[in-house]
C-alpha positions, 0 to 999 in steps of 0.5 A: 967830104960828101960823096958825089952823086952820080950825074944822071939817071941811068937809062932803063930804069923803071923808077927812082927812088931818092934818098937822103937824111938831115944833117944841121938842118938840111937834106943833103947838098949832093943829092939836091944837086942830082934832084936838080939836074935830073928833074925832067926825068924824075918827073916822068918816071915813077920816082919818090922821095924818102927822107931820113930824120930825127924829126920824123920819129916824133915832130912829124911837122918839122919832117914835113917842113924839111921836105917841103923845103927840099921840093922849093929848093930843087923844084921837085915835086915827087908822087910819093914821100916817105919819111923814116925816122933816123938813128941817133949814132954817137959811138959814129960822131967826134966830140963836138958832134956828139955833145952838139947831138947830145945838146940838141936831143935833150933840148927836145925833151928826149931821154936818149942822153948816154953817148955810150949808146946809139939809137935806132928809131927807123920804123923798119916795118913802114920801110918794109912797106915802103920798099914793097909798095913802090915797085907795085905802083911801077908795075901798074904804072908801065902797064897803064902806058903799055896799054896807051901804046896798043 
């Protein structure tokens, strides 16, 4: 079972930021449920998006044909999108997921075929940047409104 996302946007916050990797093709269903709910207020705060795929290490178009998916399907448009590139967890996976896995990277020309192994291909250092990036932007942003209410 998938885990539930909470409801709401807590009150308070500063900025959002939405998270969710691919499985089978899709951005998770809970999390664009809480997109959907919470789309007033998503697209008021200072929010992003961040998308985590195989598809972004390597086939950057169908990264972006995800998200782009994703924004029809919640009707979410989000200032900032940021997509990481996943890993590729076959100690983690069942025998049918990994040999589907397995099936699905070789298709793709990939060499990553030992299910002995996982794969890492999160680009850490963009995710670094990412993570200190976003907060500066909520800075500026909260300073532009405060000087709007002066």
């Amino acid at each position: 079972m998938a885990p539930a996302a909470g409801h709401s946007i807590p009150d308070g916050q500063d900025g959002v930021i939405v998270a969710t990797s691919i499985h089978v093709g899709k951005h998770e269903a809970y999390v664009a449920d809480f997109v959907r709910r919470n789309r007033g207020q998503l697209e008021r705060l200072p929010s992003a998006f961040v998308s985590v795929s195989m598809a972004a290490h390597g086939d950057e178009p169908s990264a972006e044909s995800y998200v782009a998916k994703f924004e029809e399907e919640t009707g979410w448009r989000p200032r900032h999108v940021a997509m990481f590139g996943g890993a590729l967890l076959y100690s983690q996976y069942n025998f049918l997921k990994r040999q589907l896995m397995k099936k699905i990277v070789k298709d793709k020309g990939s060499r990553d075929l030992d299910t002995s192994r996982d794969y890492i291909y999160t680009e850490w250092d963009g995710v670094k940047h990412f993570t200190e990036e976003f907060p500066e932007g909520i800075t500026v942003a909260g300073s532009q409104q405060a000087g709007r209410a002066e």
